[in-house]
N, C-alpha and C positions, 0 to 999 in steps of 0.2 A: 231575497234581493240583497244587494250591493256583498261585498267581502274581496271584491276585487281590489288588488295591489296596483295601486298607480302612480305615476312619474311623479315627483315632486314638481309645479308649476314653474318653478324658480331654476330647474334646469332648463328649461327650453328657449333663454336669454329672451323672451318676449320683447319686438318693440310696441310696448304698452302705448306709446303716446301716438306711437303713428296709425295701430289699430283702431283705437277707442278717434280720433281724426278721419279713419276711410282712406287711409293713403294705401293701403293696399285692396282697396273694393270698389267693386264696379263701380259706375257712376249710378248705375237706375237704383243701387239697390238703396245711394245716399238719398236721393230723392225721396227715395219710400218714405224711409226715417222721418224727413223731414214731413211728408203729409203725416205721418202717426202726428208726430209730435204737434202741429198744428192743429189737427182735430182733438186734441189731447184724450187721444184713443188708450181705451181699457180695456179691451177685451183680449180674452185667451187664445190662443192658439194650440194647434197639435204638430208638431215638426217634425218631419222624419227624414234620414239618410239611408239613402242603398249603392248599392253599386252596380252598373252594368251586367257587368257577365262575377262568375263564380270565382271569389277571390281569397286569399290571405291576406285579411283586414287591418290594416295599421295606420299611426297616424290621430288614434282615437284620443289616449290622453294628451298629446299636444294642444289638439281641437276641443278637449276639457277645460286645459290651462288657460287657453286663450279666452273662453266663457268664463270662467273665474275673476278674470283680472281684468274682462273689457268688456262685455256685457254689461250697461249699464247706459246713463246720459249725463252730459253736464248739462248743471243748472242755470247755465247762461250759455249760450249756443257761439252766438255772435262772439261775445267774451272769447269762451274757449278757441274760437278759431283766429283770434289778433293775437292773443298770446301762442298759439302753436305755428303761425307766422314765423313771429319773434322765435320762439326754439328755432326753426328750422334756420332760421339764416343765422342763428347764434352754433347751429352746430356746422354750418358752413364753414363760418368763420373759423370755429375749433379745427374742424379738419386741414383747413388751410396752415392754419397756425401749426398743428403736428407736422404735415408732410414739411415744412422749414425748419422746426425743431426749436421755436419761437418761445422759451419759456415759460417766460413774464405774460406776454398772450396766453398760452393755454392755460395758464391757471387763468386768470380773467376771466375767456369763455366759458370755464368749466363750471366755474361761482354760478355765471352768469344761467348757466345750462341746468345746473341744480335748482337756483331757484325761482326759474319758468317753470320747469317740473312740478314745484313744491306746490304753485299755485294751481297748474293744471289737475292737480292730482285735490286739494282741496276742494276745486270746482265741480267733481269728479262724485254723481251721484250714483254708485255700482247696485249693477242689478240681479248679480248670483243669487243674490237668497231669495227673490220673486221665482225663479225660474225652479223649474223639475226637470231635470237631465239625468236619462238614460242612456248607458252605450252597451254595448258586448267591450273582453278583454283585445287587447295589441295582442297580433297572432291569432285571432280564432279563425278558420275556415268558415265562409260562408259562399251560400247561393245566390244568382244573380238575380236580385230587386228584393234580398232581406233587410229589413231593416238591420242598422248598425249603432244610430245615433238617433238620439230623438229628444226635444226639445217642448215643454208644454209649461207658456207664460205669455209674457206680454211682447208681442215682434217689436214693440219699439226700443226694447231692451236688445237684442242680438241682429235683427234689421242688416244691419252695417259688417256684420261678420261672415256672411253665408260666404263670400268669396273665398276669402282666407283661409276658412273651414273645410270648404268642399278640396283645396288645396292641399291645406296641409294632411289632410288624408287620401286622396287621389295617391300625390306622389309615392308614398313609401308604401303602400298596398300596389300601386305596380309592382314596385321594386321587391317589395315581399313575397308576389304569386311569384314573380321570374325566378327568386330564388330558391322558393318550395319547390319548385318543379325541377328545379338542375340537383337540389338536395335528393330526391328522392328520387333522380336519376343517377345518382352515386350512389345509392344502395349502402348506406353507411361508410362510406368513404368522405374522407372531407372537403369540404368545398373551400376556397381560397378567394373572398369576394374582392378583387382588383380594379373596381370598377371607376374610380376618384378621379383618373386621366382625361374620362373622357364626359366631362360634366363639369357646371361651373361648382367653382368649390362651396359656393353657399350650401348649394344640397346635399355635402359629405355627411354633413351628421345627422341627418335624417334618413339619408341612404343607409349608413352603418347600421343604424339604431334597426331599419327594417332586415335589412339584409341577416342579422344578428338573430334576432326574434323568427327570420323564419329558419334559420338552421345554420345555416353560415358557421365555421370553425374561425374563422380569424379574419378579420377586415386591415387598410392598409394604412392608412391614416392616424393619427391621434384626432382629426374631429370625426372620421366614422365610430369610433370607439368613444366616445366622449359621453353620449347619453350612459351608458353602463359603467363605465371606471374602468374599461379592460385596456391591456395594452395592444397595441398596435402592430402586426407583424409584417416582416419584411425578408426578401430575402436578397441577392445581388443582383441590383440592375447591369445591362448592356452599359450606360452609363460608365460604369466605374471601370468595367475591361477597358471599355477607349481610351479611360483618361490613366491606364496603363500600359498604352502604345497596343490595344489587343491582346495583350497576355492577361490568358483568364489565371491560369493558374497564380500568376505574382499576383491577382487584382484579389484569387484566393485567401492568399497567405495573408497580405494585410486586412484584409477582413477578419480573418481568424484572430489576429495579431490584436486585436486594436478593439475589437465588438466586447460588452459585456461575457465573462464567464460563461456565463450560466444561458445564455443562447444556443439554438440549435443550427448548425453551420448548413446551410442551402447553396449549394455552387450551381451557378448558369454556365451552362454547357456548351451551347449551339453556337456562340460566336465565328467558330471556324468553321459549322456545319456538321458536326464529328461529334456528336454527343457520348459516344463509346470513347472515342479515341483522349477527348479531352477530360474524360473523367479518371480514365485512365494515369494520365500527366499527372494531374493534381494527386492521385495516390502516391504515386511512384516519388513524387517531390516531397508529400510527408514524410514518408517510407528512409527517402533519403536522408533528410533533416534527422528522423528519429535515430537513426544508425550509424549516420556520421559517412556514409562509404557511397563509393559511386565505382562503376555503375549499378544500377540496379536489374540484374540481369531476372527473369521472369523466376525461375525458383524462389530467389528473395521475395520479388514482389508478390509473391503467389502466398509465401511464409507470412509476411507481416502487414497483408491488403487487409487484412478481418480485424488486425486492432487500429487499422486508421477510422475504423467506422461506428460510432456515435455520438454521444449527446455531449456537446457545451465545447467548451475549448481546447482546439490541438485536434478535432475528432471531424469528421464527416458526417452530417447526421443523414443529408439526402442531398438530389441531383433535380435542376430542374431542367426542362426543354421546354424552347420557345420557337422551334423553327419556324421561320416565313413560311406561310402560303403556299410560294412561290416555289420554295426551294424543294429538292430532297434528300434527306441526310445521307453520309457520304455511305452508312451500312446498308441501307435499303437496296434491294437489286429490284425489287416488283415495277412495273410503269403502270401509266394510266391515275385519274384522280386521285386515287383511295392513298396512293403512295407521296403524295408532298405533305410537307407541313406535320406537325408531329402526327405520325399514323400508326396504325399498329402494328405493320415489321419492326417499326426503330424499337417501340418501348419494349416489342416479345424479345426482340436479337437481342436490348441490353439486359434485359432482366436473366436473360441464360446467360450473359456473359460474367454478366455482375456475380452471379451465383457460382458462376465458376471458378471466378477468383476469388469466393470464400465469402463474398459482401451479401448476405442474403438481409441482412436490417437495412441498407441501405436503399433508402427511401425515394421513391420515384414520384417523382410531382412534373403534372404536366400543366400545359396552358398554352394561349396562342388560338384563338379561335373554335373556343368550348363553347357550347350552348348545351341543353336539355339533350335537343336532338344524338350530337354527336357522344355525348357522355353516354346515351342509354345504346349507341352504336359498340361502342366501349364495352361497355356491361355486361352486355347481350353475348359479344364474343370472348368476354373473358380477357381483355386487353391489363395485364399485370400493374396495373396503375395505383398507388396509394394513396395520392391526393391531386384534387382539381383546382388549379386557377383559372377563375374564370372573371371577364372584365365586360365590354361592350355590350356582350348581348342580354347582360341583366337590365340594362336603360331603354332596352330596344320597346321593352311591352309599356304600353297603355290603360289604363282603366281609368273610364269616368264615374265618378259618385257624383248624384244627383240628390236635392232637396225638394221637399215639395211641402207645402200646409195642408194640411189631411183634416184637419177636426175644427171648429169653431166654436166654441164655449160648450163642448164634451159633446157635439155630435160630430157626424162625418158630412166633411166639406173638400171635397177634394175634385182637381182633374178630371174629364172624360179620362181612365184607365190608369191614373194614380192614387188609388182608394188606399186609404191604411190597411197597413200588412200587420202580420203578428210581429210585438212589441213583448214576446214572452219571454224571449232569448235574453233581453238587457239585462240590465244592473239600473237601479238608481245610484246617482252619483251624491254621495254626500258632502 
């Protein structure tokens, strides 16, 4: 039992005061609470977490952290909810006073915010060391209605948490099967999780943190990369062509110009629909730059395309493609579906092109409407692809984890058809 490595509590920015208050939990389960606590109930319980269908489990030590710091009661009920009144409209206030940039006020609120705290927190009878808590590690595979997490103590301790809980592990074990599954439909190629666009930002860093743990190469964000310390990777938005009148290649050069050294230079291609043609430009403009002479008639560019291409600055390390949907790039001749949107004519016709002009490192990253599905399409035919962005359809999947009380003072007490399952896979949490 236990030897598992987990999150420090203290990363996961807990709001401790609103947890341990119920601001984020049902209303029934606050009621519970309150019947324990007026029967002044002592008895045990047996807790367990599973998940619907067969998952990549994450989400676990958040759902630790949060039993760490908020499992527990105050000693004064009433009390603690006049003074977390009081917080709340004192952090109203603070917020007000920020967004005007009110000095004198914010420190005020903030005194004031510390020591409401001070008091809530001495009111504050925590109930971790009553409890015995078992989970499996962030990232392990499991089948659908394993246990995952389990809980054996007093409910009027954790009562107020099931929401939060069943929560903060749902989300990033979606977000972690979706991206096990496009991982290991890259066949060791890498995945590029992009996914931060299309979600509200709160859930970036628990997104990353899943999407990371299941296999993920690089996420986009500084707060998807936040729980781990990694840096955040990026390459050139559509964004910055426009606000170069469309010129990918000039939108190139200052990128190159202006980015730390030691980055790897990614150019966006597709802007004029010509993925070959504009990657082309951007050679022939380094080309040019290095050698001082124009034109650059194709023997030249043919001579000096192989040293525009690698790592860090002045260098080409890869190419991405983003074609629309909609569109089909300007090389493609095929019709019908399979041919819009980056397909696999564009990327086989550049990868013999590229190779022709001598660029065989030069790195092909695709994106634009990647799922599991079309990446193992990919695969399957052998599509010259070196790495995957992919964004929307990793938020697309689902899973619910469910709780239930299995045991009453160490027998089994459970549901018509939620009996306790094996509990042999855990870890105690120490």
């Amino acid at each position: 039992m236990g030897g598992i490595q987990r999150i420090e509590p203290s990363v996961f920015k807990i709001p401790t005061d609103k947890l341990r208050a119920g601001y984020y939990t049902d209303r029934y389960f606050l009621r519970t609470r309150d019947v324990l606590r007026f029967v002044n109930y002592h008895h045990q319980v047996g807790y367990q977490f599973f998940p619907r269908e067969d998952a990549v489990i994450c989400g676990l030590d958040e759902a630790i952290a949060i039993l760490k710091t908020c499992s527990g009661e105050y000693r004064d009920p009433r009390l603690a909810q006049k003074w977390y009144r009081q917080l709340r409209e004192v952090q109203w206030n603070l917020q007000r006073a920020g967004y005007r940039q009110l000095k004198t006020k914010i420190m005020k609120w903030e005194k004031q915010r510390a020591q409401i705290r001070e008091r809530l927190n001495l009111l504050w009878r925590n109930g971790w060391e009553k409890l015995k808590v078992y989970a499996l590690a962030d990232g392990t595979r499991v089948k659908r209605h394993e246990a995952v997490l389990a809980i054996v103590g007093n409910p009027r301790y954790f009562a107020h948490l099931e929401t939060p809980i069943l929560g903060v592990i749902a989300r990033p074990t979606a977000t972690a099967t979706a991206v096990s599954e496009v991982v290991e439909a890259a066949q060791g190629k890498q995945v590029l999780f992009f996914s931060a666009r299309f979600d509200h930002y709160w859930v970036q860093t628990a997104d990353g943190y899943a999407a990371l743990k299941a296999g993920a190469f690089g996420v986009s964000t500084e707060a998807n990369a936040d729980y781990w310390g990694v840096e955040s990777m990026g390459t050139i938005p559509h964004f910055l062509i426009g606000c170069f009148g469309g010129d990918t290649v000039q939108s190139f050069l200052n990128f190159d110009k202006y980015m730390p050294a030691d980055m790897n230079r990614i150019a966006l291609v597709d802007w004029d629909n010509d993925c070959i043609g504009t990657t082309a430009k951007i050679i022939a403009r380094m080309i040019e730059e290095k050698i001082n002479k124009t034109p650059i008639t194709e023997e030249i560019f043919l001579r000096y395309a192989p040293q525009m291409i690698g790592s860090g600055k002045g260098k080409l390390w890869g190419v991405r493609f983003d074609t629309a949907g909609g569109l089909r790039d300007r090389s493609v001749t095929s019709h019908g579906k399979s041919s819009y949107g980056v397909c696999p004519e564009l990327v086989k016709k550049a990868r013999r092109e590229f190779d022709r002009w001598g660029c065989r490192n030069l790195t092909i990253v695709v994106s634009g409407g990647f799922d599991a599905v079309k990446i193992r399409r990919f695969e399957r035919t052998k599509v010259p692809v070196d790495a995957y962005g992919v964004g929307s359809s990793l938020l697309r999947r689902k899973i619910d984890i469910t709780a239930d009380i299995v045991e009453y003072e160490g027998r089994n007490c459970a549901k018509v058809g939620r009996q306790k399952v094996d509990w042999s896979r855990l870890s105690r949490v120490r």
